[in-house]
C-alpha positions in Angstrom: 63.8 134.2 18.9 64.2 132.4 21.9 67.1 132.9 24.1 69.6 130.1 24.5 69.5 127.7 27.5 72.1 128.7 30.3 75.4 126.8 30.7 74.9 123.8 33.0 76.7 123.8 36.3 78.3 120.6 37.0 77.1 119.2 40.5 79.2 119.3 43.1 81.4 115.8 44.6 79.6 114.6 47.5 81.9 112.4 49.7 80.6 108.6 49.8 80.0 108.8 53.5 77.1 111.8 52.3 76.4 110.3 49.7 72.0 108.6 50.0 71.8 105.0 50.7 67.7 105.1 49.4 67.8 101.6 47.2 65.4 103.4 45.1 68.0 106.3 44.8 70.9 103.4 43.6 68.3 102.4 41.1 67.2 98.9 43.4 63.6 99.8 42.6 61.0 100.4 44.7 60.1 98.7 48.0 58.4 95.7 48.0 54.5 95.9 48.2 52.4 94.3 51.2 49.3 93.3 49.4 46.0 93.1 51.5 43.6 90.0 51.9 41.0 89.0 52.5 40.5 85.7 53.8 39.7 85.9 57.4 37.2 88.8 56.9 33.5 88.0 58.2 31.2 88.9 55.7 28.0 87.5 57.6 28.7 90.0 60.6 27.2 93.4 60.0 30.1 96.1 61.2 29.1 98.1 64.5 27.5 101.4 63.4 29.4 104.6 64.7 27.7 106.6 66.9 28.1 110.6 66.0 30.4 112.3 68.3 28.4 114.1 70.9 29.8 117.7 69.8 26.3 118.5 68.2 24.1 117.3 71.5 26.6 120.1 73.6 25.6 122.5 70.9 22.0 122.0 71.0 21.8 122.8 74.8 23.2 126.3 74.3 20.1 127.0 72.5 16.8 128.8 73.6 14.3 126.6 74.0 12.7 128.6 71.1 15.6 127.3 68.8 15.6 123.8 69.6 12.0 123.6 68.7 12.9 124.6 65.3 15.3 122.5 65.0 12.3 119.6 66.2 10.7 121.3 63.0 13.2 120.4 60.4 13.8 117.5 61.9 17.5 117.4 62.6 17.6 113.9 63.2 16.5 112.7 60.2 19.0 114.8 58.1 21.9 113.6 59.9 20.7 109.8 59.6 20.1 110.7 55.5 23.8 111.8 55.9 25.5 108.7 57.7 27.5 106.4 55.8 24.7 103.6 56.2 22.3 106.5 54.5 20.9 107.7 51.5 23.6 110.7 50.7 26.6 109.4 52.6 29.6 111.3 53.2 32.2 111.2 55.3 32.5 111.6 59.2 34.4 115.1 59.1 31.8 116.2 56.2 29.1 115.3 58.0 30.4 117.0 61.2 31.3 120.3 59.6 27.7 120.4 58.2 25.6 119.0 61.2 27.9 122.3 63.0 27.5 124.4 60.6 23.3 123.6 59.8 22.4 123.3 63.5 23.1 127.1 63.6 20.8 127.9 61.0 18.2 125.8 61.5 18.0 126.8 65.0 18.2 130.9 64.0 21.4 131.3 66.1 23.2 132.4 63.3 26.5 131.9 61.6 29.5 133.9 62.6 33.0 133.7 60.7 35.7 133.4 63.9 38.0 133.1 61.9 41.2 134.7 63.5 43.3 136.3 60.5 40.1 136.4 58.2 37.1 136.8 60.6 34.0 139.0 60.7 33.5 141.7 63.6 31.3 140.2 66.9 28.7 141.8 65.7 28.0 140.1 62.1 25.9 137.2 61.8 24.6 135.6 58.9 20.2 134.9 59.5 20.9 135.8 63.2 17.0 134.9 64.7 16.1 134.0 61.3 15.5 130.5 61.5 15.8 127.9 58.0 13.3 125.8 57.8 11.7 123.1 55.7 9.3 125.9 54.2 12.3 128.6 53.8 13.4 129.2 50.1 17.3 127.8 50.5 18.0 129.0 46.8 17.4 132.8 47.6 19.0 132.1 50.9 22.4 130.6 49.3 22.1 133.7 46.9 21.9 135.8 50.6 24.8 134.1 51.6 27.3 135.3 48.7 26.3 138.6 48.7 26.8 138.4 52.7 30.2 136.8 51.9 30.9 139.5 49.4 29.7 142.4 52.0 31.4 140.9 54.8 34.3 139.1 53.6 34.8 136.0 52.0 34.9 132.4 53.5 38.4 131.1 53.2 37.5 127.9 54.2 36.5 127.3 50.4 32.4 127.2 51.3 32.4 125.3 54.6 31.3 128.3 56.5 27.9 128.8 54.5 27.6 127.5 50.7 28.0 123.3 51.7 25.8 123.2 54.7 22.9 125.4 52.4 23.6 123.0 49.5 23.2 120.2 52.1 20.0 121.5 53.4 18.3 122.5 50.0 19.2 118.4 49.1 18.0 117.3 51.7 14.5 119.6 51.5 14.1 118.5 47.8 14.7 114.6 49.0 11.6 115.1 51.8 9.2 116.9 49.0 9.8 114.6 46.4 9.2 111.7 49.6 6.1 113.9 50.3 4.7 113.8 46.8 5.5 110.2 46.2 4.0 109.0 49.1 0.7 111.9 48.2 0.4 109.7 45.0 
């Protein structure tokens, strides 16, 4: 039996000085639309390529000298050109930036700390701290590391940006170079 709707309450009398002028409100319809052309865009001209912020060379000189050879080993380089727009597995500027943050730490065996303010780990928790990914290290088991570090620890909040993208990113990325490894073995 469902229960019968509620009486409704007429709306009150709004002045016509309060009243909204909106012409979509009065039932004019929406605003016109500006529509976009084409016609004076250079199609021969190749667009200037972007250069990458310079957040990730600051980062790489607060490394030991130790971890910015391993990060000459994975060969940082090349995973942020397969990254670019212009590359193989494009993605966008912030996504690439989160990653290239988040990756540099592991590759390098810095470490991955949540700083989180209202979510955070303690000082003292880092995920692979001096235990460096590289293009030999089995990202699968390491992603599975990661959730049960997560799960230990605390979760990310930030929906996977803190560990599960950049890993997914990097175990891409190592399939794409063995696959280039054993086509080019052929």
């Amino acid at each position: 039996t469902k229960k019968p709707a509620a009486p409704r309450v007429p709306r009150p009398h709004v002045p016509e000085h309060l009243r909204r002028r909106s012409g979509r409100l009065k039932g004019d319809g929406a605003a016109p639309v500006e529509r976009l052309t084409y016609d004076e865009f250079d199609y021969e001209t190749p667009r200037p390529r972007k250069r990458a912020r310079g957040s990730r060379t600051a980062m790489v000189n607060e490394l030991s000298d130790e971890q910015r050879a391993n990060l000459g080993k994975f060969d940082m380089d090349s995973f942020e050109e397969w990254m670019m727009p212009h590359g193989d597995h494009p993605l966008s500027e912030d996504n690439r930036r989160q990653v290239m943050r988040q990756a540099t730490k592991l590759v390098s065996g810095q470490g991955v700390r949540y700083e989180s303010p209202t979510y955070g780990w303690p000082e003292d928790v880092v995920f692979r701290k001096n235990e460096p990914v590289t293009m030999e290290s089995d990202i699968v088991s390491i992603i599975e590391d990661a959730k049960a570090y997560e799960d230990e620890h605390g979760r990310d909040h930030g929906n996977g940006w803190l560990l599960n993208h950049p890993l997914r990113k990097l175990l891409i990325f190592q399939n794409v170079c063995a696959k280039a490894d054993r086509d080019a073995g052929r």
